[in-house]
C-alpha positions in Angstrom: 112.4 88.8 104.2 111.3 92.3 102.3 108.7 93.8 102.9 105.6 94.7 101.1 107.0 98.5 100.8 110.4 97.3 99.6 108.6 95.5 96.6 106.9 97.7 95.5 109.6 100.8 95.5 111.1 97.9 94.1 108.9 97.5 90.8 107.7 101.0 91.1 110.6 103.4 92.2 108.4 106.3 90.3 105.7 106.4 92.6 102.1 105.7 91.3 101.0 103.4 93.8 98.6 103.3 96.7 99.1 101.0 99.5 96.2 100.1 101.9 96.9 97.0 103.4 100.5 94.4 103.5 99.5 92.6 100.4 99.1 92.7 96.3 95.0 92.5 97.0 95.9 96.4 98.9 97.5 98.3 96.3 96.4 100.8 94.0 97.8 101.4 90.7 97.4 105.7 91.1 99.3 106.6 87.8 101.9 103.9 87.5 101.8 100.8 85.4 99.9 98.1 86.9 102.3 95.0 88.1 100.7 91.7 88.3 100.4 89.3 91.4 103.1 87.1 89.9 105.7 90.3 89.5 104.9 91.0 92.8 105.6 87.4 94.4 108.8 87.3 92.5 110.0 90.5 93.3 110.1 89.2 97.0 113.0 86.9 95.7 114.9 89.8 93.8 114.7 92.5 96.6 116.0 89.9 99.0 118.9 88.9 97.1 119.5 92.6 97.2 119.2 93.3 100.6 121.7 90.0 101.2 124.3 91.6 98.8 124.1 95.4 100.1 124.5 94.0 103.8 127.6 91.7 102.6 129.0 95.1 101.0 128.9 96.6 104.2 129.9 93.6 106.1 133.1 93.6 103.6 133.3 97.1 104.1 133.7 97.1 107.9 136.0 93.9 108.2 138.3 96.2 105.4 138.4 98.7 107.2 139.6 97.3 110.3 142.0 95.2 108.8 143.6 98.3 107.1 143.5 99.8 111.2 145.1 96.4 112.1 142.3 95.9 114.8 139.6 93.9 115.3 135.9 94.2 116.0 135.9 93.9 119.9 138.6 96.3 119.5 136.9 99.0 117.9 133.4 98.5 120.0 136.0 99.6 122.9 137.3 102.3 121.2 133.4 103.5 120.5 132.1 103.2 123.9 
C-alpha cells in the first residue's frame, strides 16, 4: 500500500506541504495548492498502480537480463555471493 508520503509527493511533487501526522487531517498546505480529502484517498489507488508497474519493470528487467546471460536466478545469487 503507499504511503501517506508517497501521496502526497505524489499530488504535490513541488513541495508546499507540511506533514504532522500519517493522515489528510495532518497536512499543511505551506505554499502549495490545497488538495482535498477525496484527491488524497484516490491518489492511494494511482500511486499504487505505480509502484505495481515500476516493480514489474524491474522484475522484467532482471528476468531480461538473465535470459540474455542464459542463466537463471539461483544461478546468479551464486555468482553474487
Amino acid at each position: 500500500m503507499a504511503k501517506h508520503w508517497e501521496v502526497i509527493t505524489h499530488l504535490r511533487p513541488e513541495g508546499g506541504v507540511i506533514s504532522t501526522g500519517q493522515d489528510f487531517e495532518g497536512i499543511e498546505f505551506v505554499w502549495a495548492d490545497p488538495f482535498t480529502k477525496e484527491e488524497y484517498l484516490a491518489a492511494f489507488d494511482i500511486v499504487d498502480a505505480a509502484n505495481e508497474a515500476a516493480e514489474l519493470a524491474k522484475q522484467t528487467s532482471k528476468q531480461a537480463i538473465l535470459d540474455k546471460l542464459g542463466i537463471t536466478a539461483d544461478e546468479a545469487a551464486l555468482l553474487l555471493k
